[in-house]
PyMOL commands that place a pseudoatom at each C-alpha (Angstrom):
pseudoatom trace, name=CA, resn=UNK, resi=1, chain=A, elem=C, hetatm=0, pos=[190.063, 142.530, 71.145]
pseudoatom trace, name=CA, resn=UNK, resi=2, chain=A, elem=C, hetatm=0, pos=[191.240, 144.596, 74.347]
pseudoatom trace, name=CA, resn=UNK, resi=3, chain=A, elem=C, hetatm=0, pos=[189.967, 148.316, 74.746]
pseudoatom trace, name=CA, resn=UNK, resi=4, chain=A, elem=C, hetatm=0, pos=[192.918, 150.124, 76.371]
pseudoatom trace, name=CA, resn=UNK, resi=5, chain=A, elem=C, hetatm=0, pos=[192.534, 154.236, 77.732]
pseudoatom trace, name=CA, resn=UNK, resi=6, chain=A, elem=C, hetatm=0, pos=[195.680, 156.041, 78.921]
pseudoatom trace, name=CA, resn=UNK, resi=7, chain=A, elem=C, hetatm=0, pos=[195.499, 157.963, 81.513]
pseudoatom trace, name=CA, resn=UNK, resi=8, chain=A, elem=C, hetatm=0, pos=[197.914, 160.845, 81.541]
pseudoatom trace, name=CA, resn=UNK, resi=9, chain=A, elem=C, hetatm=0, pos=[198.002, 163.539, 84.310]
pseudoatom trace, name=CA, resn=UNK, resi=10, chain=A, elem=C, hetatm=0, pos=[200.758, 165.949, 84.680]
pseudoatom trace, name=CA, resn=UNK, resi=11, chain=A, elem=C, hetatm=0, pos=[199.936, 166.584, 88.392]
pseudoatom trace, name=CA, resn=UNK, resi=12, chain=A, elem=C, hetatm=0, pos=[201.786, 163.628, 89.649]
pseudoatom trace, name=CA, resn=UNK, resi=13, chain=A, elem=C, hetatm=0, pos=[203.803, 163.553, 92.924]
pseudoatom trace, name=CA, resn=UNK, resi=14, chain=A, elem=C, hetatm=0, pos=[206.628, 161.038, 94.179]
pseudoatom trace, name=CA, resn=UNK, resi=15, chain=A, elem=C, hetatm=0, pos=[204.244, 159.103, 96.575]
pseudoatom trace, name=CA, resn=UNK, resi=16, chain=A, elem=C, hetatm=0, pos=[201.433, 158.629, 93.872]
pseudoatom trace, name=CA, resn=UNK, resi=17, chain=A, elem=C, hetatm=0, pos=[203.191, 155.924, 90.724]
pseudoatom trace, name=CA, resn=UNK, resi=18, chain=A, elem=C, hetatm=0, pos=[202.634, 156.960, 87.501]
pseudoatom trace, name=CA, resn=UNK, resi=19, chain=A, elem=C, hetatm=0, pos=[199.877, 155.282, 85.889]
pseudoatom trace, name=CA, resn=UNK, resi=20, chain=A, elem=C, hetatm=0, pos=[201.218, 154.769, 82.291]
pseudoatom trace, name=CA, resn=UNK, resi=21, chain=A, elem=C, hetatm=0, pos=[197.952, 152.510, 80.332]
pseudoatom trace, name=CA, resn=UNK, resi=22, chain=A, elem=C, hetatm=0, pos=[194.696, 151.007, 81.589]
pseudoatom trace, name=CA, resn=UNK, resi=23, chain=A, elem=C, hetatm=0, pos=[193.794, 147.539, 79.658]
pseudoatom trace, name=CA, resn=UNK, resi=24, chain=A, elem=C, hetatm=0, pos=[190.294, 146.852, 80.087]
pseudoatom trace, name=CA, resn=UNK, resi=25, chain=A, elem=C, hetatm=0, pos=[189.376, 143.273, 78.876]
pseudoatom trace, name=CA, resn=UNK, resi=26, chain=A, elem=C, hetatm=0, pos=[186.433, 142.476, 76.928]
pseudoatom trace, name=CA, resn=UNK, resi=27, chain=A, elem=C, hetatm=0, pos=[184.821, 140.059, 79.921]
pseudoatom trace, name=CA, resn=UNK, resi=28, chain=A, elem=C, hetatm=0, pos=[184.845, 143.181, 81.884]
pseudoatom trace, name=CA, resn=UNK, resi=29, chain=A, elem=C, hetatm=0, pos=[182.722, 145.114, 79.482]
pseudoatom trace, name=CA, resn=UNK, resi=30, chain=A, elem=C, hetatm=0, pos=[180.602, 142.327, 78.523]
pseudoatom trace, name=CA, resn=UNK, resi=31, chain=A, elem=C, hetatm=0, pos=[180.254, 141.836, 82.567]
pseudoatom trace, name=CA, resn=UNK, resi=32, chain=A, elem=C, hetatm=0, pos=[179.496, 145.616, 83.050]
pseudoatom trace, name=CA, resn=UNK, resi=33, chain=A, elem=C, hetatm=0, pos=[177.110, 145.820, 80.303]
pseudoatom trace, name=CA, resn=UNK, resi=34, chain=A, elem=C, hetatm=0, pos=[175.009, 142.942, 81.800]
pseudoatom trace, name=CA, resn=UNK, resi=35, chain=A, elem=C, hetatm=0, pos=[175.274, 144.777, 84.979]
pseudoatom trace, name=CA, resn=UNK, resi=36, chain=A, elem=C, hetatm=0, pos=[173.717, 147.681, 83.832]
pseudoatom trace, name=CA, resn=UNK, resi=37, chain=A, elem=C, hetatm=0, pos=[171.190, 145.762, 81.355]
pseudoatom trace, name=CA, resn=UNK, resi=38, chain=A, elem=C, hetatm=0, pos=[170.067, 143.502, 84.807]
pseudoatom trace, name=CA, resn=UNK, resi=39, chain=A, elem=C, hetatm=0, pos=[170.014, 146.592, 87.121]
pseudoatom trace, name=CA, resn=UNK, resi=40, chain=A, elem=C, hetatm=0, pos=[169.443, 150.094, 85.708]
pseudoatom trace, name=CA, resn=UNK, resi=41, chain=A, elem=C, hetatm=0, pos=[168.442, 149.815, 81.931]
pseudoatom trace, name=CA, resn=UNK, resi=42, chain=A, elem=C, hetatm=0, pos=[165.402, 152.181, 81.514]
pseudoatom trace, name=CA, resn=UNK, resi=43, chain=A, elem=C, hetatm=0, pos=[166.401, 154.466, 84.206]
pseudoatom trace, name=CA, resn=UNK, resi=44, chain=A, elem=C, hetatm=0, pos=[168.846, 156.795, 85.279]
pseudoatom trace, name=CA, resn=UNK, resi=45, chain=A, elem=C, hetatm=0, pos=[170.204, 154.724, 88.147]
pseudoatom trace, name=CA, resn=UNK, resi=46, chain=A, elem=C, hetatm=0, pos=[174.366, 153.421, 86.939]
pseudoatom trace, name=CA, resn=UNK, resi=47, chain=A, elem=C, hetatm=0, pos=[176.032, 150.027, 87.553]
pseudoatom trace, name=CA, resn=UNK, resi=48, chain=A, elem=C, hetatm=0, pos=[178.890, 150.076, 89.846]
pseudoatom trace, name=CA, resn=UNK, resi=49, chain=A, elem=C, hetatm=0, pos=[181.734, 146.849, 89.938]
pseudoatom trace, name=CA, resn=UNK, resi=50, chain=A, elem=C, hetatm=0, pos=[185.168, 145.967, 91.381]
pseudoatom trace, name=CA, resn=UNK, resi=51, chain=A, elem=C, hetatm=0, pos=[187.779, 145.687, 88.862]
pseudoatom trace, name=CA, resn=UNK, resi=52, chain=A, elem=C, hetatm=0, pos=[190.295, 142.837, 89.165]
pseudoatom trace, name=CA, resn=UNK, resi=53, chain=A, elem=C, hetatm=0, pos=[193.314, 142.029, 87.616]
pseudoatom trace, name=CA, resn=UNK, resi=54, chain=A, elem=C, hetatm=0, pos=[197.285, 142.777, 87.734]
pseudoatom trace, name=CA, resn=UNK, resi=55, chain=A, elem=C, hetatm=0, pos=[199.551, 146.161, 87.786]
pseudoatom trace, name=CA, resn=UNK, resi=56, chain=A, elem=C, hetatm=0, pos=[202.950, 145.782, 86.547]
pseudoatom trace, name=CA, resn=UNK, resi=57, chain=A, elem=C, hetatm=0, pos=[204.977, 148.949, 85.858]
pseudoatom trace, name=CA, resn=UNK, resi=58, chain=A, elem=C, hetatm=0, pos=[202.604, 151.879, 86.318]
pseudoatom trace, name=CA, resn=UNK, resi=59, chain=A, elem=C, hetatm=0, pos=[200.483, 148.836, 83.840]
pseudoatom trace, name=CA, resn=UNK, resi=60, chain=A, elem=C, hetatm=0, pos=[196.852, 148.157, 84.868]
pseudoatom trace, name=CA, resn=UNK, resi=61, chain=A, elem=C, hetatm=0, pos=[195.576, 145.141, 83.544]
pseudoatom trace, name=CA, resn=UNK, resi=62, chain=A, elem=C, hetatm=0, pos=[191.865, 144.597, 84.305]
pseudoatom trace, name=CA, resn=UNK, resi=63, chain=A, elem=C, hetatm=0, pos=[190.693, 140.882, 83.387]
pseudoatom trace, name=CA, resn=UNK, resi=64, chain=A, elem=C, hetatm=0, pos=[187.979, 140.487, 85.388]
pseudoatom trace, name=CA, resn=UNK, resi=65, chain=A, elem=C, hetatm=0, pos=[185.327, 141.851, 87.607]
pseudoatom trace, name=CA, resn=UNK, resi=66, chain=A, elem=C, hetatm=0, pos=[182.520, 141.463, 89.654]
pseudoatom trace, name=CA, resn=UNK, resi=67, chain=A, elem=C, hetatm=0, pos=[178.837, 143.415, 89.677]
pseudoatom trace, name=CA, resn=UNK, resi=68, chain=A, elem=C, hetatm=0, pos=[178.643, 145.141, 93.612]
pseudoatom trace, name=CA, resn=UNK, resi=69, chain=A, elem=C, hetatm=0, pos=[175.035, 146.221, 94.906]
pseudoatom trace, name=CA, resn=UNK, resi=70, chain=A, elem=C, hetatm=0, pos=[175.132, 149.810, 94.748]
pseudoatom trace, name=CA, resn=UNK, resi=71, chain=A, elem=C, hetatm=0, pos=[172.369, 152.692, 95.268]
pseudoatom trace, name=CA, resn=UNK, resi=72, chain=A, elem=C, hetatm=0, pos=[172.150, 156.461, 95.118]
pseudoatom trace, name=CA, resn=UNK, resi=73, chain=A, elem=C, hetatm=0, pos=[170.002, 158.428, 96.381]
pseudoatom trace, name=CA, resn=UNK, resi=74, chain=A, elem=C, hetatm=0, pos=[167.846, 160.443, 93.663]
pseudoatom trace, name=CA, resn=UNK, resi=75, chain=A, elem=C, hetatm=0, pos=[167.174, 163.542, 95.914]
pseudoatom trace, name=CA, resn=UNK, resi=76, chain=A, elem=C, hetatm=0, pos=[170.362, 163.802, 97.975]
pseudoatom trace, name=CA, resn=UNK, resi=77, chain=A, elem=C, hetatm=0, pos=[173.534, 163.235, 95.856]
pseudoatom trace, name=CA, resn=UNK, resi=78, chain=A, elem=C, hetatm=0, pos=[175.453, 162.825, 99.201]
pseudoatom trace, name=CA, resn=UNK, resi=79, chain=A, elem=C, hetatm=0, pos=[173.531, 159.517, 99.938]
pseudoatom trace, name=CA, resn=UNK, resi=80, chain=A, elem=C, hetatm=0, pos=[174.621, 156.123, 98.723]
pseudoatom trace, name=CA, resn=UNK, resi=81, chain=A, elem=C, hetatm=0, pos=[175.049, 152.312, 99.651]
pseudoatom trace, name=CA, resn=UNK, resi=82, chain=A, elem=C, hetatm=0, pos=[177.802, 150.127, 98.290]
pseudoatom trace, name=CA, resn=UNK, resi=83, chain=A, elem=C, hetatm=0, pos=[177.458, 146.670, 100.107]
pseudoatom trace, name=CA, resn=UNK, resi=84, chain=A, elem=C, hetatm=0, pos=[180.677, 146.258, 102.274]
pseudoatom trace, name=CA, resn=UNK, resi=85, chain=A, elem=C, hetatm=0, pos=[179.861, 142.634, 103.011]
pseudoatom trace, name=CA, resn=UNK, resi=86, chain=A, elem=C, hetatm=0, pos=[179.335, 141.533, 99.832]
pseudoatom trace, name=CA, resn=UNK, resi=87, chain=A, elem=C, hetatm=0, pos=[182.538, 143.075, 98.148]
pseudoatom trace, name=CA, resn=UNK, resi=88, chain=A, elem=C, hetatm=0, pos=[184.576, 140.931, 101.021]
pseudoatom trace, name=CA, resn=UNK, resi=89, chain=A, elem=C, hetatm=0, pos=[183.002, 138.055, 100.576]
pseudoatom trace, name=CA, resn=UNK, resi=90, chain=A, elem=C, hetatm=0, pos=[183.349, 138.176, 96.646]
pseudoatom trace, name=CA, resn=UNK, resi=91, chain=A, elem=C, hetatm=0, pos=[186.653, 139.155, 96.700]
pseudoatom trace, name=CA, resn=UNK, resi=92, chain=A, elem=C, hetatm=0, pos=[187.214, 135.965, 99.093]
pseudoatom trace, name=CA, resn=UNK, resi=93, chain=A, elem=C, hetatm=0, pos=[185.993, 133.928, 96.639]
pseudoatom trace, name=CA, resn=UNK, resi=94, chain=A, elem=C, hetatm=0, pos=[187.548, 135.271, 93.278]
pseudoatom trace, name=CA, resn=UNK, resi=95, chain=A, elem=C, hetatm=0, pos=[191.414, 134.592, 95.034]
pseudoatom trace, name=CA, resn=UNK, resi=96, chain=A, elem=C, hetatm=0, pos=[190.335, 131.267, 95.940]
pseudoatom trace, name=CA, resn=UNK, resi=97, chain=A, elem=C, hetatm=0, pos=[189.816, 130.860, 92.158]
pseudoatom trace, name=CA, resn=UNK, resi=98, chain=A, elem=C, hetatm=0, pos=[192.606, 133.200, 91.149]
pseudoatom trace, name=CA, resn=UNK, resi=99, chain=A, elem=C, hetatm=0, pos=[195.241, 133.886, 93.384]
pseudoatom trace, name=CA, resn=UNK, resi=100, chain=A, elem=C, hetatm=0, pos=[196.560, 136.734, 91.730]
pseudoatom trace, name=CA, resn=UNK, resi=101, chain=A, elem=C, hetatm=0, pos=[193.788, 138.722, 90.886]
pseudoatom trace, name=CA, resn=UNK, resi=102, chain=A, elem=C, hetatm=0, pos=[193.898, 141.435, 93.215]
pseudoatom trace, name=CA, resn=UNK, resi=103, chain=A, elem=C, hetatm=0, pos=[191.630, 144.635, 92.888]
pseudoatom trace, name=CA, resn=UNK, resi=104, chain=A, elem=C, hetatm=0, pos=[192.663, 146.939, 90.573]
pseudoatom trace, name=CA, resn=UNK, resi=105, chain=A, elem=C, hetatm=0, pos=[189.498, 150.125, 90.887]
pseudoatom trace, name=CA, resn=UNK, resi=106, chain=A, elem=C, hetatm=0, pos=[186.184, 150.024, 90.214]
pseudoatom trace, name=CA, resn=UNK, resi=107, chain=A, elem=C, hetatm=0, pos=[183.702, 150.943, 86.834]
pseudoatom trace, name=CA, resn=UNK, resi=108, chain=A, elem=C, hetatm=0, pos=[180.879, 152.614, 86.707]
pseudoatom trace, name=CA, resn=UNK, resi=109, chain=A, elem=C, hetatm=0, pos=[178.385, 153.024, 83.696]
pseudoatom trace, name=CA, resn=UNK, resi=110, chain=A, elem=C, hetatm=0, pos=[178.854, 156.638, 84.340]
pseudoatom trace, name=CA, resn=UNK, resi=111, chain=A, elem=C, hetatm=0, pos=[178.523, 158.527, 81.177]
pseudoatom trace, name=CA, resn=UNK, resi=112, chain=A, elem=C, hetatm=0, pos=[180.433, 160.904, 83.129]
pseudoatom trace, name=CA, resn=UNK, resi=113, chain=A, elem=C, hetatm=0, pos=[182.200, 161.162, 86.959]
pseudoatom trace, name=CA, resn=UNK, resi=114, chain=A, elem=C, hetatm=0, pos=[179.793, 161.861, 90.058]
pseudoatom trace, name=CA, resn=UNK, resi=115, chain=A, elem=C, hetatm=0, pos=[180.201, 163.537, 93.108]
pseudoatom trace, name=CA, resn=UNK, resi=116, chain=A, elem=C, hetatm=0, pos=[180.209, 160.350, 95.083]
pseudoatom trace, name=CA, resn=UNK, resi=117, chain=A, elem=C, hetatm=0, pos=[182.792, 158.544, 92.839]
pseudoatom trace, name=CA, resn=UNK, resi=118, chain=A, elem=C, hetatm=0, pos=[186.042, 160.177, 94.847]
pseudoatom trace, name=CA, resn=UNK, resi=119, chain=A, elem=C, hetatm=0, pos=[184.132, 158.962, 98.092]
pseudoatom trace, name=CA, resn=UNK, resi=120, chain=A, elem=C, hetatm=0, pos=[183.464, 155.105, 96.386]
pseudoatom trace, name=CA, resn=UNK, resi=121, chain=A, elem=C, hetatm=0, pos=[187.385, 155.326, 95.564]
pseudoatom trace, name=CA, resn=UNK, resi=122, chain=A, elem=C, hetatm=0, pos=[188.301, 155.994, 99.176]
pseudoatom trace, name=CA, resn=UNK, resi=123, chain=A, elem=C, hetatm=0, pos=[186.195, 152.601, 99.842]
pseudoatom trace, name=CA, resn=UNK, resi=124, chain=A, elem=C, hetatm=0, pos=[187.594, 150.733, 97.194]
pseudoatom trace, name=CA, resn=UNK, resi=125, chain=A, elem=C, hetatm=0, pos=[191.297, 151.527, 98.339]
pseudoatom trace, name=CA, resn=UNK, resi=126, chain=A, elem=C, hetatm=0, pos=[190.550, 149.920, 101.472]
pseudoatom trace, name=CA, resn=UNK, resi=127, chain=A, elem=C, hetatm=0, pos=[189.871, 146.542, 99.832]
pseudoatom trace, name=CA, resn=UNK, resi=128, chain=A, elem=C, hetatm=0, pos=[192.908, 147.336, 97.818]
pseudoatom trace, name=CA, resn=UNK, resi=129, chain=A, elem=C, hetatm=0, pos=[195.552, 144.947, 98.766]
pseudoatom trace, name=CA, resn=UNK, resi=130, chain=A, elem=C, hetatm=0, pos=[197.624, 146.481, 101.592]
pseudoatom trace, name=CA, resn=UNK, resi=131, chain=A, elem=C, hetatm=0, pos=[201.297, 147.221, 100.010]
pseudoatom trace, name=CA, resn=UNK, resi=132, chain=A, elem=C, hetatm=0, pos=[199.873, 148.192, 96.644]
pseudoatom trace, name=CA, resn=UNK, resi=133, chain=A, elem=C, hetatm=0, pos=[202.074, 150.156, 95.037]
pseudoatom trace, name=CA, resn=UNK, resi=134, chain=A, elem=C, hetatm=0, pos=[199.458, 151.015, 92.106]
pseudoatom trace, name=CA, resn=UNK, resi=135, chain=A, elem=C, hetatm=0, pos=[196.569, 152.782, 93.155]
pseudoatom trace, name=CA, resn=UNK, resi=136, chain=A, elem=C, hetatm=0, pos=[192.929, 151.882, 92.238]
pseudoatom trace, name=CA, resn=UNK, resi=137, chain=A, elem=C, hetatm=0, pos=[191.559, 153.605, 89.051]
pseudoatom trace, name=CA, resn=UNK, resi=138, chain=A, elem=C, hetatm=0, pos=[188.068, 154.029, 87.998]
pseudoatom trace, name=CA, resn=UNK, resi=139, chain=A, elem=C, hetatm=0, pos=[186.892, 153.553, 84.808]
pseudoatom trace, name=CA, resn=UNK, resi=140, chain=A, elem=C, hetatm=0, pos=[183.626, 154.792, 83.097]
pseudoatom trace, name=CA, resn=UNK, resi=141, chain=A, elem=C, hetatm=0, pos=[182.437, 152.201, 80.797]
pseudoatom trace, name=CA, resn=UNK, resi=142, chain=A, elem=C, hetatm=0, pos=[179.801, 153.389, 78.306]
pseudoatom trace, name=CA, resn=UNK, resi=143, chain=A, elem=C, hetatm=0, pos=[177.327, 151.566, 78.003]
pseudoatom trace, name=CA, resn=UNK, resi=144, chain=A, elem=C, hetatm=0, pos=[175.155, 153.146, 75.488]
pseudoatom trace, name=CA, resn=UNK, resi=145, chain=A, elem=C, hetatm=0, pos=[174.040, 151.294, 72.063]
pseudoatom trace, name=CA, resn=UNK, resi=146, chain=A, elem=C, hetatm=0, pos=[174.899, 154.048, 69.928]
pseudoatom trace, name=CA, resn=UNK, resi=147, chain=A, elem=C, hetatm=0, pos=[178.659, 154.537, 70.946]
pseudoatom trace, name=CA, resn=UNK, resi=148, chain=A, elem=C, hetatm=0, pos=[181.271, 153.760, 68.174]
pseudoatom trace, name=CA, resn=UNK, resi=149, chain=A, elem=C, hetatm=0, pos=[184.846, 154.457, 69.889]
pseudoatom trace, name=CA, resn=UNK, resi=150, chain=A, elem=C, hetatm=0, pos=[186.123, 152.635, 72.817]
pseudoatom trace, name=CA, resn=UNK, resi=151, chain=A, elem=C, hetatm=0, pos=[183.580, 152.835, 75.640]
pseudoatom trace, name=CA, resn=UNK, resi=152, chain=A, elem=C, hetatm=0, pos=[185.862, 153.360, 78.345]
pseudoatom trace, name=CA, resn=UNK, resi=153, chain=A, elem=C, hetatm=0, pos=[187.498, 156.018, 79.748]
pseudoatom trace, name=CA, resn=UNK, resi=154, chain=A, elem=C, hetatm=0, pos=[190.261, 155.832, 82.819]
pseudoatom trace, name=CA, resn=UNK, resi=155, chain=A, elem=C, hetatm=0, pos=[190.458, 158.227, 85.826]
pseudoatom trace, name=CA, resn=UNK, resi=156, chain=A, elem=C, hetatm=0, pos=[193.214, 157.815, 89.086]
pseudoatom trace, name=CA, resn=UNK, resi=157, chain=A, elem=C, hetatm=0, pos=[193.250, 160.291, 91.617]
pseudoatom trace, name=CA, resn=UNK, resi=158, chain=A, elem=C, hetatm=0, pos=[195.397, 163.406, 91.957]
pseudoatom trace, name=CA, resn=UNK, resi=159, chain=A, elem=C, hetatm=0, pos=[195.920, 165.481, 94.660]
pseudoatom trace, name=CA, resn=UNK, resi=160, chain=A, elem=C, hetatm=0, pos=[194.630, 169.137, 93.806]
pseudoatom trace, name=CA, resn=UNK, resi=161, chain=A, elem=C, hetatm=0, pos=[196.276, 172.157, 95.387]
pseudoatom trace, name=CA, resn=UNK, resi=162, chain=A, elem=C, hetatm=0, pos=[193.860, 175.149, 95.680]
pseudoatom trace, name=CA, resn=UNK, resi=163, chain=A, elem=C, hetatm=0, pos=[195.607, 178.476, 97.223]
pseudoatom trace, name=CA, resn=UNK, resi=164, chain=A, elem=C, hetatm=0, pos=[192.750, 180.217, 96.835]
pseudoatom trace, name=CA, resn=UNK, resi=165, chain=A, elem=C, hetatm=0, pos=[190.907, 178.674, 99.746]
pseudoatom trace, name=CA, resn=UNK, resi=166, chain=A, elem=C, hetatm=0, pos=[191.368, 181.068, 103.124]
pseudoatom trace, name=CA, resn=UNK, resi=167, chain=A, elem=C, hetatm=0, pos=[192.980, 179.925, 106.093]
pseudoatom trace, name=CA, resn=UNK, resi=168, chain=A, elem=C, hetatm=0, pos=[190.536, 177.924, 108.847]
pseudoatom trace, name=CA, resn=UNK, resi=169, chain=A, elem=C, hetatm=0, pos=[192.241, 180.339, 111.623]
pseudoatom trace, name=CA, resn=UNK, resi=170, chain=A, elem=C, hetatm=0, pos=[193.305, 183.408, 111.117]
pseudoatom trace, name=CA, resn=UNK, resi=171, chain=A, elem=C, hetatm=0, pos=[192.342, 184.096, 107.431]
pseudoatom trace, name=CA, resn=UNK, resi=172, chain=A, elem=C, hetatm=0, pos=[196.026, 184.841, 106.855]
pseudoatom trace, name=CA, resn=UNK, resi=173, chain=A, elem=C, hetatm=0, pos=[197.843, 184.712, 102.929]
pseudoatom trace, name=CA, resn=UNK, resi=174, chain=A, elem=C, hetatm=0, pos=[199.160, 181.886, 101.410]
pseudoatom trace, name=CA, resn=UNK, resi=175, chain=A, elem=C, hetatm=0, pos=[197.087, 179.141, 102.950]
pseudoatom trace, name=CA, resn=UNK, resi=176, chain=A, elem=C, hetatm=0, pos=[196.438, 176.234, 100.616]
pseudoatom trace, name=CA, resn=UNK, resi=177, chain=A, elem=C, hetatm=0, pos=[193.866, 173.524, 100.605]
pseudoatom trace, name=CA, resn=UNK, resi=178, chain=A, elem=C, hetatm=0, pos=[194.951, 170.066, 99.130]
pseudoatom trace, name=CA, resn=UNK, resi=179, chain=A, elem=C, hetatm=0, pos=[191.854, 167.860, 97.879]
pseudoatom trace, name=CA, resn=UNK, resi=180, chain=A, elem=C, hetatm=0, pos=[191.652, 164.885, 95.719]
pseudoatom trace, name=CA, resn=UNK, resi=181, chain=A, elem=C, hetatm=0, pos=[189.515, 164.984, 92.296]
pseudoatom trace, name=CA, resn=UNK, resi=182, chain=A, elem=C, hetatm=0, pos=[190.066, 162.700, 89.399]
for i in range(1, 182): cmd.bond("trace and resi %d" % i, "trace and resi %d" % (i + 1))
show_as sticks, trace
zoom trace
């Protein structure tokens, strides 16, 4: 049994590879639903994890992951804490046991993307390994009982162009701003 989403974006430039299919494994759901069920069950807190596994091909494979401690501020969305520390020395461990496991993105238990998820990808992609020609995805893994179609959903990064934003200097025409959303 895999679950497998497809991510397909028509924004896609010739420095970003197209990501063609994200396989999620089933040890990474039953790993993110324990994460969720040990950390936020009851409230409205969500699980975040590391996603490891291989690309091949614009192909994401994702066979494995690991549970990061993770926090969000309630009143201030712009508040958060992802332990740096512990990500390194996790990720030192898991390629001692698999050598080419490498990290893929990250998961949340979402149900949908938050304003601090394009900042947690920007800190993920500097644990990517350097040279990685795939980028990290995230994936929102649903973890609610009462779900009946795949619970996960695939996101990578595109780069936005808004020309609607006025220039910084002289307020002239035709300035664009480029920002990243999912």
């Amino acid at each position: 049994m895999t679950a497998a989403t497809t991510t397909d974006t028509s924004t896609n430039d010739a420095t970003t590879p197209e990501i063609l299919d994200v396989t999620v494994h089933p040890l990474v759901l039953l790993s993110a639903a324990d994460h969720y069920h040990r950390v936020a069950r009851g409230t409205r807190k969500r699980a975040v994890g590391i996603l490891l596994g291989t690309t091949s091909r614009g192909r994401i494979d994702a066979t494995n992951s690991f549970a990061v401690p993770f926090e969000e501020d309630s009143k201030n969305a712009e508040v958060f804490y992802l332990d740096h520390n512990y990500l390194e020395n996790m990720m030192g461990m898991f390629r001692k046991v698999n050598a080419k496991e490498r990290i893929v993105g990250f998961y949340s238990t979402g149900p949908q993307i938050r304003p601090n998820d394009l900042r947690i990808y920007e800190l993920v992609k500097r644990f990517a390994p350097s040279g990685a020609v795939t980028p990290p995805v995230f994936v929102i893994i649903d973890v609610r009982p009462n779900r009946e179609s795949i619970p996960t959903t695939a996101y990578r990064v595109v780069d936005e162009v808004d020309s609607t934003v006025p220039s910084g200097g002289g307020g002239g025409e035709g300035s664009t701003a480029v920002r990243k959303t999912f």
